[in-house]
Structures are given as C-alpha cells and as structure tokens.
N, CA, C and O atoms as a GROMACS GRO file, in nm:
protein
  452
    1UNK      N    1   0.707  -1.005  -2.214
    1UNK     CA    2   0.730  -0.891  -2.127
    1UNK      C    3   0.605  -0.856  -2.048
    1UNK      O    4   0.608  -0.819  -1.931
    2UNK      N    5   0.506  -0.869  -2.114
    2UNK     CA    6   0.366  -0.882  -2.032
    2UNK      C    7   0.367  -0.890  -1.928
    2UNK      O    8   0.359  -0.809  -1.836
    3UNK      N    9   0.383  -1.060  -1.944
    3UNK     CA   10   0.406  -1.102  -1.796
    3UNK      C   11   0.434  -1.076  -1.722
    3UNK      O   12   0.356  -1.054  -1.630
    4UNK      N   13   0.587  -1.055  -1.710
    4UNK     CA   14   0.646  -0.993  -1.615
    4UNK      C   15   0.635  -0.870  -1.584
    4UNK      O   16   0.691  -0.812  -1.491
    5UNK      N   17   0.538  -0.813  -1.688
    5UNK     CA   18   0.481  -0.638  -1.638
    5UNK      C   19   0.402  -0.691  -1.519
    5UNK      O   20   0.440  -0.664  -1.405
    6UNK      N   21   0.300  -0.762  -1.539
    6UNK     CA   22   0.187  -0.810  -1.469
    6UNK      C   23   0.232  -0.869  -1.350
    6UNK      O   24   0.176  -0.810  -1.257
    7UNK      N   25   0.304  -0.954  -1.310
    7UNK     CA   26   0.389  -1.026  -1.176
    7UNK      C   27   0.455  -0.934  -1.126
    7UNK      O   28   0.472  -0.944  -1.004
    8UNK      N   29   0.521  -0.802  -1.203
    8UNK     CA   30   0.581  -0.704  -1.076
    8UNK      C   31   0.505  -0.576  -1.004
    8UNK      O   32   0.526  -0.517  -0.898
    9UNK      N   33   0.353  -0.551  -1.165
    9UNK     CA   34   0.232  -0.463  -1.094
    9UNK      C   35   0.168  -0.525  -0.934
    9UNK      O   36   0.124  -0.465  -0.835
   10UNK      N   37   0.185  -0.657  -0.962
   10UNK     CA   38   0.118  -0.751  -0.835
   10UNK      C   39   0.194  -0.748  -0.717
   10UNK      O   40   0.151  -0.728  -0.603
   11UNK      N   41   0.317  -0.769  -0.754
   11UNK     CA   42   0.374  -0.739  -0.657
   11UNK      C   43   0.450  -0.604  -0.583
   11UNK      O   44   0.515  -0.598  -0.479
   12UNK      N   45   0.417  -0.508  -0.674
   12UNK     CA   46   0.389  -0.391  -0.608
   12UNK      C   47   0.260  -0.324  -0.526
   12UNK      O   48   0.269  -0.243  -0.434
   13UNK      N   49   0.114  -0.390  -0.593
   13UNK     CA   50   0.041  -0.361  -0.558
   13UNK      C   51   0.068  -0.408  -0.434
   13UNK      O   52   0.084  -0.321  -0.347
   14UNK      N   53   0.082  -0.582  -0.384
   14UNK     CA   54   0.095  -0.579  -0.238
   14UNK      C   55   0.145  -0.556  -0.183
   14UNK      O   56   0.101  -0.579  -0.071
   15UNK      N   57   0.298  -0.482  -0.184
   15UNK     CA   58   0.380  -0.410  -0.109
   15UNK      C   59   0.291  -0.303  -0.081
   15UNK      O   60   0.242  -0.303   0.032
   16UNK      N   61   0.259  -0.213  -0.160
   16UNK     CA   62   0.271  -0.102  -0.120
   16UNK      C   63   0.116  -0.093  -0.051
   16UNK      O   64   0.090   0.003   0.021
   17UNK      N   65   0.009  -0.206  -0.079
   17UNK     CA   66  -0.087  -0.230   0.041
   17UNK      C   67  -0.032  -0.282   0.191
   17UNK      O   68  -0.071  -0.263   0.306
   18UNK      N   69   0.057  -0.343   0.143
   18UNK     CA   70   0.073  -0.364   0.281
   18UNK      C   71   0.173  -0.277   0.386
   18UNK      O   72   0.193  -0.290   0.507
   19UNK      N   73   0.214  -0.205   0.309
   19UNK     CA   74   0.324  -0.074   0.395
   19UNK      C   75   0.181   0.024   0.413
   19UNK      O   76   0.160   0.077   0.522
   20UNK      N   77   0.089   0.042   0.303
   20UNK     CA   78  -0.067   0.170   0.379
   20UNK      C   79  -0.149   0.117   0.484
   20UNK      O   80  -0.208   0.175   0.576
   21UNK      N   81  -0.140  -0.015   0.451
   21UNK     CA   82  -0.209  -0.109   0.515
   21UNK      C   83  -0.177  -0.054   0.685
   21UNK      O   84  -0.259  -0.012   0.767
   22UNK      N   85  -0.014  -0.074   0.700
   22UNK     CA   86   0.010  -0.064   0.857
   22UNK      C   87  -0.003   0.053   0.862
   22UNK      O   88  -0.094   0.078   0.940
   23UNK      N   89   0.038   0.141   0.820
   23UNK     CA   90   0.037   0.348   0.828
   23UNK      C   91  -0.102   0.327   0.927
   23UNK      O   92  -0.116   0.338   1.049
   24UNK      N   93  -0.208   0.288   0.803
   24UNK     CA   94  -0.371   0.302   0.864
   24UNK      C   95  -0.384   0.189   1.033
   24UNK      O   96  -0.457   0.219   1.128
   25UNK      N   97  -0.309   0.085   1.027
   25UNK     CA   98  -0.332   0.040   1.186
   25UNK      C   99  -0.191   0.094   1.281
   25UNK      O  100  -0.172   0.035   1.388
   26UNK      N  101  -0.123   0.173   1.252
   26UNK     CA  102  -0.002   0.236   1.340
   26UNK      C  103  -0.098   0.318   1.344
   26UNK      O  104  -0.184   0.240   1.383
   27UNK      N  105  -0.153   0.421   1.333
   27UNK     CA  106  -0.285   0.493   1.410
   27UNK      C  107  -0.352   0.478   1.494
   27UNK      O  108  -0.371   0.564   1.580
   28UNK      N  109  -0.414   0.348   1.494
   28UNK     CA  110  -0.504   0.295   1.578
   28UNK      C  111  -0.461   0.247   1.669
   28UNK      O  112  -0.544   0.217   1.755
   29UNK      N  113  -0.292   0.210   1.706
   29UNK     CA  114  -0.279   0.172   1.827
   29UNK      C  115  -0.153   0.233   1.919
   29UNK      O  116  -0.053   0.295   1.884
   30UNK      N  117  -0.196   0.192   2.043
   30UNK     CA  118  -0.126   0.289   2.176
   30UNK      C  119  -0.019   0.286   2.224
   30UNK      O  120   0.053   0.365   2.285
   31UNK      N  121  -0.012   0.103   2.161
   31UNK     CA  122   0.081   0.052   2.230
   31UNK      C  123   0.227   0.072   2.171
   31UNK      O  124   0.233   0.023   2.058
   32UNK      N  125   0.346   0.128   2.212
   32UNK     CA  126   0.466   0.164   2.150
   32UNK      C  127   0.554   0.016   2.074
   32UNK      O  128   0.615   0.028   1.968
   33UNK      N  129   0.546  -0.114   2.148
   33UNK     CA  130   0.633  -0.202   2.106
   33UNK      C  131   0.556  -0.233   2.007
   33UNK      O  132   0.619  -0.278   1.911
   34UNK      N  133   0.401  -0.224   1.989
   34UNK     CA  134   0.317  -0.291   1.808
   34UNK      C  135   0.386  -0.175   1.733
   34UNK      O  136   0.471  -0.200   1.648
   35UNK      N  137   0.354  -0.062   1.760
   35UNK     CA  138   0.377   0.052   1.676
   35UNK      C  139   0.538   0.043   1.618
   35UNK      O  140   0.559   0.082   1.504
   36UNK      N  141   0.659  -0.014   1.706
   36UNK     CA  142   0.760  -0.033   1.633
   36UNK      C  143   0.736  -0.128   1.507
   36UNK      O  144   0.758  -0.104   1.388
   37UNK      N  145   0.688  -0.232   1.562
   37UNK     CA  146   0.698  -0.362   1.491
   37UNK      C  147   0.616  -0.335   1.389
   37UNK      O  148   0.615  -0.438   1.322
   38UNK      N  149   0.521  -0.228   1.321
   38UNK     CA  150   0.451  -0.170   1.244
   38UNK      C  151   0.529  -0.082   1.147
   38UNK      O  152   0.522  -0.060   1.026
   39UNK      N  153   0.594  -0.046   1.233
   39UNK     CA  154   0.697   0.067   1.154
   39UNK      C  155   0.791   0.053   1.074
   39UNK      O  156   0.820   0.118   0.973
   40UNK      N  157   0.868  -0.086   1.150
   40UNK     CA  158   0.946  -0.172   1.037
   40UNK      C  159   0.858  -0.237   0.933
   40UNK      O  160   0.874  -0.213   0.813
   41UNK      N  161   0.774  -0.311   0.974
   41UNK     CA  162   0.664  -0.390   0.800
   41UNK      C  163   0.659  -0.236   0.741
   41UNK      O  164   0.670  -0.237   0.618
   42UNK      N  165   0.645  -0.113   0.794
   42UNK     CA  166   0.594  -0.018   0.671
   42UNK      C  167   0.732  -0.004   0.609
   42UNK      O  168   0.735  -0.012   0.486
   43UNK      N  169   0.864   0.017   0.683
   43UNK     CA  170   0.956   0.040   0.611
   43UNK      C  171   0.986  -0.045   0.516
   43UNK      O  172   0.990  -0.012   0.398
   44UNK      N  173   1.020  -0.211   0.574
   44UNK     CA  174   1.046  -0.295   0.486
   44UNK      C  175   0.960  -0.287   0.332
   44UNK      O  176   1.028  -0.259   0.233
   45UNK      N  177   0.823  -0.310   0.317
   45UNK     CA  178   0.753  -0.298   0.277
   45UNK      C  179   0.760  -0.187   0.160
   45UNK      O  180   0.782  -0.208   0.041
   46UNK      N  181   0.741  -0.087   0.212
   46UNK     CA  182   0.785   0.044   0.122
   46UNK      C  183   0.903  -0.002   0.055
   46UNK      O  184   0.907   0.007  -0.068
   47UNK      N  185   1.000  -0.049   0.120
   47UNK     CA  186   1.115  -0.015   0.012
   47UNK      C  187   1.150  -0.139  -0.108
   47UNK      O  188   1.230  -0.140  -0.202
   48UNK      N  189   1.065  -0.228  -0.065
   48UNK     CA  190   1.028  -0.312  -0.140
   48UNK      C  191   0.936  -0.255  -0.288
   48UNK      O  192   0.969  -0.249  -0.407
   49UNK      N  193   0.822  -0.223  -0.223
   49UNK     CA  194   0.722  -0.122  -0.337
   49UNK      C  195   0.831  -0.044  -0.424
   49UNK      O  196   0.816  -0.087  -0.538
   50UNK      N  197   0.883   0.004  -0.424
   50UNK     CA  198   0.994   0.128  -0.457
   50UNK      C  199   1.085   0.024  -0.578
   50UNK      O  200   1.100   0.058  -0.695
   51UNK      N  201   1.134  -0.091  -0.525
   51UNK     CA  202   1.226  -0.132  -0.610
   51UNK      C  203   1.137  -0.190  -0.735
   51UNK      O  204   1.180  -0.192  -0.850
   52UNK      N  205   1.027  -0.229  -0.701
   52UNK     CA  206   0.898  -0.276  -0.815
   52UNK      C  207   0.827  -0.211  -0.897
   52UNK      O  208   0.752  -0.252  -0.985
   53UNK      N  209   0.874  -0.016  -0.837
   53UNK     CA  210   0.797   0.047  -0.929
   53UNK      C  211   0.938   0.083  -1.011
   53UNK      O  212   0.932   0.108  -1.132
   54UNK      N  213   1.020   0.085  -0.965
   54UNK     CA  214   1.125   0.099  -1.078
   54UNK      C  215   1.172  -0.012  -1.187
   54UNK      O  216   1.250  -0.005  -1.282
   55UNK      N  217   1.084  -0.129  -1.128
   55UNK     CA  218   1.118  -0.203  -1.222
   55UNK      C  219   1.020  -0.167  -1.339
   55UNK      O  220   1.049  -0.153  -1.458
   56UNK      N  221   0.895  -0.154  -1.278
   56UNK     CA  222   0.776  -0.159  -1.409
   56UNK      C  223   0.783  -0.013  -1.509
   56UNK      O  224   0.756   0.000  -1.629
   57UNK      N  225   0.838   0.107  -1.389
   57UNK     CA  226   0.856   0.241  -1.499
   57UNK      C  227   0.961   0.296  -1.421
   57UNK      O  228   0.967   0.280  -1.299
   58UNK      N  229   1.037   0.355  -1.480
   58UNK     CA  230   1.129   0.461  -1.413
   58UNK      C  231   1.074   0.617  -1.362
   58UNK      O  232   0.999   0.691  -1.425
   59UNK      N  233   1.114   0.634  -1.277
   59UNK     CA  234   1.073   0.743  -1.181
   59UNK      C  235   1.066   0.901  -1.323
   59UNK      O  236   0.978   0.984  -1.346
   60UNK      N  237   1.160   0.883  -1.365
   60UNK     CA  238   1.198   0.980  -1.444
   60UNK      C  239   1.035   1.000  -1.560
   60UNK      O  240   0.981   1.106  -1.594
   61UNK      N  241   1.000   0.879  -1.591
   61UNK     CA  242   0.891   0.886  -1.697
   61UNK      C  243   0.795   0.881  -1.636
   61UNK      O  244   0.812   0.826  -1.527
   62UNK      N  245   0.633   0.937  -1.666
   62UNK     CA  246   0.545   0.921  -1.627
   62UNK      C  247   0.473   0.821  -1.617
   62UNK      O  248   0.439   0.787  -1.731
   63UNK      N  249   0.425   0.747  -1.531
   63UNK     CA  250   0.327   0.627  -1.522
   63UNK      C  251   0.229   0.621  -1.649
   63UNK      O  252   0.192   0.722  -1.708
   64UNK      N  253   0.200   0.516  -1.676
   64UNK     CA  254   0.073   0.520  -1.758
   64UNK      C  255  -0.084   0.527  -1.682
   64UNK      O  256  -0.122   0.489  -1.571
   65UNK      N  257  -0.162   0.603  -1.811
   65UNK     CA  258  -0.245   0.657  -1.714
   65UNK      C  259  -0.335   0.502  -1.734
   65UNK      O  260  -0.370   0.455  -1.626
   66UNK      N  261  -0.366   0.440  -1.827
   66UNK     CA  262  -0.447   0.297  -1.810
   66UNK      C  263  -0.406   0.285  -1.660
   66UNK      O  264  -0.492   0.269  -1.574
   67UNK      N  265  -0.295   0.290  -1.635
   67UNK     CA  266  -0.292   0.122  -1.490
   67UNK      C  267  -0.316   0.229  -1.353
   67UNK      O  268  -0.320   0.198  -1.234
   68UNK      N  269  -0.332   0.379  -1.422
   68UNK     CA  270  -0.362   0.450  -1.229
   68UNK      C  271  -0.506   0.413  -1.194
   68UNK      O  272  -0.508   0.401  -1.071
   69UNK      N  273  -0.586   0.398  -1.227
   69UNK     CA  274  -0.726   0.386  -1.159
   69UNK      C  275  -0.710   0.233  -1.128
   69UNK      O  276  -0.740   0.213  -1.010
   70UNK      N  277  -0.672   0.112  -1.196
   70UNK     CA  278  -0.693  -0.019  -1.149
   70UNK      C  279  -0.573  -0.024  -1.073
   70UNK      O  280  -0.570  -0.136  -1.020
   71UNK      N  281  -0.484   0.034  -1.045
   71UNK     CA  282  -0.362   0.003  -0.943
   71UNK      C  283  -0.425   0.065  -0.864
   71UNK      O  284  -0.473  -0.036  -0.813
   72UNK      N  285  -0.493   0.190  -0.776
   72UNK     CA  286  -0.551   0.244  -0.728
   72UNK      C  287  -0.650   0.181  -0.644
   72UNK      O  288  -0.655   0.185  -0.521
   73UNK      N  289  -0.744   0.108  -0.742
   73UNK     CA  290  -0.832   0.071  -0.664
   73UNK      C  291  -0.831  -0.107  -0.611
   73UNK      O  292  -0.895  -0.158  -0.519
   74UNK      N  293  -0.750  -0.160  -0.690
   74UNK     CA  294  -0.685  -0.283  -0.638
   74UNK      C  295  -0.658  -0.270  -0.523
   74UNK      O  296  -0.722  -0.336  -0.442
   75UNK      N  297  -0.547  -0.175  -0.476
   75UNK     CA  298  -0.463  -0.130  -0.329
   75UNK      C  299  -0.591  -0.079  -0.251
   75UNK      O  300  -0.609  -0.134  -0.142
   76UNK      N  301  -0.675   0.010  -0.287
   76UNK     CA  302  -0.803   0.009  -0.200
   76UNK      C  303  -0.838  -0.092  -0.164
   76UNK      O  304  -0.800  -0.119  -0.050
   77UNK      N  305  -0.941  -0.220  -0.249
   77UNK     CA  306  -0.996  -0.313  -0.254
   77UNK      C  307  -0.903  -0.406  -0.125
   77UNK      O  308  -0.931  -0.426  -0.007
   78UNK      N  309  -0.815  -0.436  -0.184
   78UNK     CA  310  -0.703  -0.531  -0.046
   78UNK      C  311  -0.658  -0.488   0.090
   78UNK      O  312  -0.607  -0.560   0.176
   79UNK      N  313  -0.696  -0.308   0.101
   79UNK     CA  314  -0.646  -0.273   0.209
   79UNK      C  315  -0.827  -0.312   0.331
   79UNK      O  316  -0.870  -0.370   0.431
   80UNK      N  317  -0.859  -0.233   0.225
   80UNK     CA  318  -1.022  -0.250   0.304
   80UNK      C  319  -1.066  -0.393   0.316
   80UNK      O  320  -1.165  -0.413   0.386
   81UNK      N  321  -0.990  -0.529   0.242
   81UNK     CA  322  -1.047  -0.663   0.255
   81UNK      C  323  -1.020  -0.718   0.425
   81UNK      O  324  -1.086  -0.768   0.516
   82UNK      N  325  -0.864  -0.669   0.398
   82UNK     CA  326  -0.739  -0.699   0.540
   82UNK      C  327  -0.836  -0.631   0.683
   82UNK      O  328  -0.864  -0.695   0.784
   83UNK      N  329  -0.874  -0.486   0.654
   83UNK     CA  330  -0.894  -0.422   0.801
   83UNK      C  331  -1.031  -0.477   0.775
   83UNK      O  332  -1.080  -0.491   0.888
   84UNK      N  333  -1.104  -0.510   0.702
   84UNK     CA  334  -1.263  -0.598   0.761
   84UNK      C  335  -1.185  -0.732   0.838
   84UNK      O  336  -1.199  -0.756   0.958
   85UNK      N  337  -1.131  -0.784   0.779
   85UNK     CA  338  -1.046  -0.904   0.844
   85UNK      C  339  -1.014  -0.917   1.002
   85UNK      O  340  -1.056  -0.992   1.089
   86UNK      N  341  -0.913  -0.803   0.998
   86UNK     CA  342  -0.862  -0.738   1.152
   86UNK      C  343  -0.978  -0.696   1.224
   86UNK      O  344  -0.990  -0.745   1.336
   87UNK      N  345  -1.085  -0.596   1.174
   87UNK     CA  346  -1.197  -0.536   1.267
   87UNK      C  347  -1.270  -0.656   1.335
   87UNK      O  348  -1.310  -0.642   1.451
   88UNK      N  349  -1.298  -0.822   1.241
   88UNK     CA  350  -1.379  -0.892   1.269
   88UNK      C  351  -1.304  -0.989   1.387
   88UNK      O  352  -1.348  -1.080   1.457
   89UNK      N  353  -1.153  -0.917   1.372
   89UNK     CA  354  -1.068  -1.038   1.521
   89UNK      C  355  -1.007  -0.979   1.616
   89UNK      O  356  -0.906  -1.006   1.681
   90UNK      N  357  -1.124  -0.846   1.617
   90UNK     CA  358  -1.101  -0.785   1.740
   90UNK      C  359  -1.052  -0.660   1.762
   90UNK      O  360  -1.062  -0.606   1.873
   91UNK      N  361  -0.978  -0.586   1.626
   91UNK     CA  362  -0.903  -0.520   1.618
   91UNK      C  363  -1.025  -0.388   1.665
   91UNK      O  364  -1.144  -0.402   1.638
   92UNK      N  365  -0.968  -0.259   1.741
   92UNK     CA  366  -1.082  -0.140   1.735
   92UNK      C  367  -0.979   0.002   1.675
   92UNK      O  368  -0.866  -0.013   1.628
   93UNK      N  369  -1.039   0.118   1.688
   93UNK     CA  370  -1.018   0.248   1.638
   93UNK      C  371  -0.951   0.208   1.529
   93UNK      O  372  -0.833   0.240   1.521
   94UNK      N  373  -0.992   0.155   1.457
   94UNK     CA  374  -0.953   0.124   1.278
   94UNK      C  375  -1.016   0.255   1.211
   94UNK      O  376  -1.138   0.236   1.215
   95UNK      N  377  -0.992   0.379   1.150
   95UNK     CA  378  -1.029   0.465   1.084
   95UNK      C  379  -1.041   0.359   0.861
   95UNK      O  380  -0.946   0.350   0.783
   96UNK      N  381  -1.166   0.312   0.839
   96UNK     CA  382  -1.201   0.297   0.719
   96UNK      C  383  -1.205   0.399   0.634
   96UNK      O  384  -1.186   0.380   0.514
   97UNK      N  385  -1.226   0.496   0.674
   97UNK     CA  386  -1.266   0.614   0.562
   97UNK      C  387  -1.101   0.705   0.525
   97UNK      O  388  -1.076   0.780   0.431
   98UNK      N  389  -1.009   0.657   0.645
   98UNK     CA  390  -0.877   0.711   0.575
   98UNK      C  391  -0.834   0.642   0.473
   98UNK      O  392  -0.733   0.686   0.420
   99UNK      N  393  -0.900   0.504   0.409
   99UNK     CA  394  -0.823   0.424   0.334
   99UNK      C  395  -0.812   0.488   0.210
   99UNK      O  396  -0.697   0.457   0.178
  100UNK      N  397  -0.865   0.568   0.102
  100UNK     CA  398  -0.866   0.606   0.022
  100UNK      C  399  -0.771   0.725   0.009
  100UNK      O  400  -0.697   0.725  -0.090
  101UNK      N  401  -0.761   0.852   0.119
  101UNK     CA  402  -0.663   0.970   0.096
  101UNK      C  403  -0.560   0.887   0.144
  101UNK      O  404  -0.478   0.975   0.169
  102UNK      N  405  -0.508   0.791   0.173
  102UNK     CA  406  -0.377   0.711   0.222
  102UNK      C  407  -0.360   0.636   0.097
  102UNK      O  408  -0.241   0.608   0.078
  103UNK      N  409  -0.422   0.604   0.026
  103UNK     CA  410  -0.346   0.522  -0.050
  103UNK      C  411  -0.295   0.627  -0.186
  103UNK      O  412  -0.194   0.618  -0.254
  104UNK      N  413  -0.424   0.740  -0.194
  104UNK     CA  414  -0.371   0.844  -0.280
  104UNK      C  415  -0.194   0.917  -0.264
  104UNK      O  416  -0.096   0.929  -0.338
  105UNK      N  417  -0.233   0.956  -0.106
  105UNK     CA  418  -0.095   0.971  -0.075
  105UNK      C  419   0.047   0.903  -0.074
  105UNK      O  420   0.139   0.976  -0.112
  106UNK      N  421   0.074   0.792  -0.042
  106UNK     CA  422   0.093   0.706  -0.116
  106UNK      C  423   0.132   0.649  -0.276
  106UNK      O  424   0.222   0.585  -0.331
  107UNK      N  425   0.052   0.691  -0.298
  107UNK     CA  426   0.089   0.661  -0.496
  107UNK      C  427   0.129   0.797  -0.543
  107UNK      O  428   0.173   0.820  -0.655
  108UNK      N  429   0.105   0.906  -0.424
  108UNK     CA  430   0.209   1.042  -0.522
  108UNK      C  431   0.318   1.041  -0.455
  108UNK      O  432   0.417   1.065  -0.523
  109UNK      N  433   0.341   1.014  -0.298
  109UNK     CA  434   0.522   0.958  -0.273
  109UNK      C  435   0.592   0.828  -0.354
  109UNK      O  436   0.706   0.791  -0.328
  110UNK      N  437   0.516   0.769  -0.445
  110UNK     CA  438   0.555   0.676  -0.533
  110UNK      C  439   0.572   0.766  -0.653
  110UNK      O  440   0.626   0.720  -0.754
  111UNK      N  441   0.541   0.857  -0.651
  111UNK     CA  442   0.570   0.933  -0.832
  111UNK      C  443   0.426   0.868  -0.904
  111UNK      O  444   0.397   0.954  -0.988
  112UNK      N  445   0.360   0.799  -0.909
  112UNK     CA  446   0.254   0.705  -0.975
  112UNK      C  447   0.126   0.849  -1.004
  112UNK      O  448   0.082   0.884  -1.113
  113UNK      N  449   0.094   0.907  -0.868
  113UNK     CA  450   0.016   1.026  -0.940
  113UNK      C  451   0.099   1.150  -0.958
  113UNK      O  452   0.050   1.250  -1.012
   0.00000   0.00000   0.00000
C-alpha cells in the first residue's frame, strides 16, 4: 500500500504544481488566446490533483501532518525549478516571490491545510 501511497502523492504533487504552476504564468501574460490555453492546463490539471487527493485521503479526514511540509515544499521546489526554466527562455513579468502564498493557497482549496 506504500507504494501506491507514494505513486499517487507524486502524482498529485505534479498536478497540482502544474495547475499553480500556470495560475503564477496566467499573471504574467497579456495575451488572451495563452491565457485561455493556461486556463484549461489549470483546469484540467486541478481536477486531476483533486481525484489523487481523494485517492490518498478523503476530504472528510484530516491530512497527515508528516506529509504537509514535504508535499509543500516539493510543489515549491518544482514550481520554482519550471519558472527558472521559462525565465531562462525568455519568459518576463514572472512574479517568484508569489510562489509560496500560491501554493499555500492552493493546498487549503485542496483541504490539505
């Protein structure tokens, strides 16, 4: 059961980096047809995250507190890897310092905090 605790934490963690992930670059840009195409990866994305946290705990019970600081800062760690990534191919008005109250926010519309 481990395991498969561990393969669906992972794959929640990258959902739900990659649905904060776009939140934080749908900010940064002007253009309306990226900003759709942003909007769907966050939706898709999200609702993906959602079906993974119900797999690992039910909404109804409280998260465990072991896995909030390393789920936390995992989803930090990968969001901030991606936008160094993007900043270095060009990408601009990337806000870095929202990455942390976004992902908080985030893990309490997940029930997680």
């Amino acid at each position: 059961m481990s395991q498969n605790r561990n393969k669906l934490l992972n794959l929640f963690i990258s959902n739900l980096s990659n649905a904060v992930l776009h939140r934080i670059l749908e900010k940064a840009i002007d253009l309306p047809e990226i900003v759709n195409k942003y909007n769907k990866e966050i939706k898709n994305s999200w609702e993906i995250a959602k079906i993974y946290r119900e797999k690992i705990n039910p909404k109804t019970s409280p998260f465990p507190e072991k896995d909030l600081e390393e789920i936390k800062m995992k989803i930090i760690k990968k969001i901030r890897a991606e936008i160094l990534i993007r900043i270095s191919r060009g990408y601009i008005n990337i806000d870095i310092s929202s990455i942390e109250s976004s992902v908080e926010s985030a893990l309490r519309e997940m029930n997680i905090i």
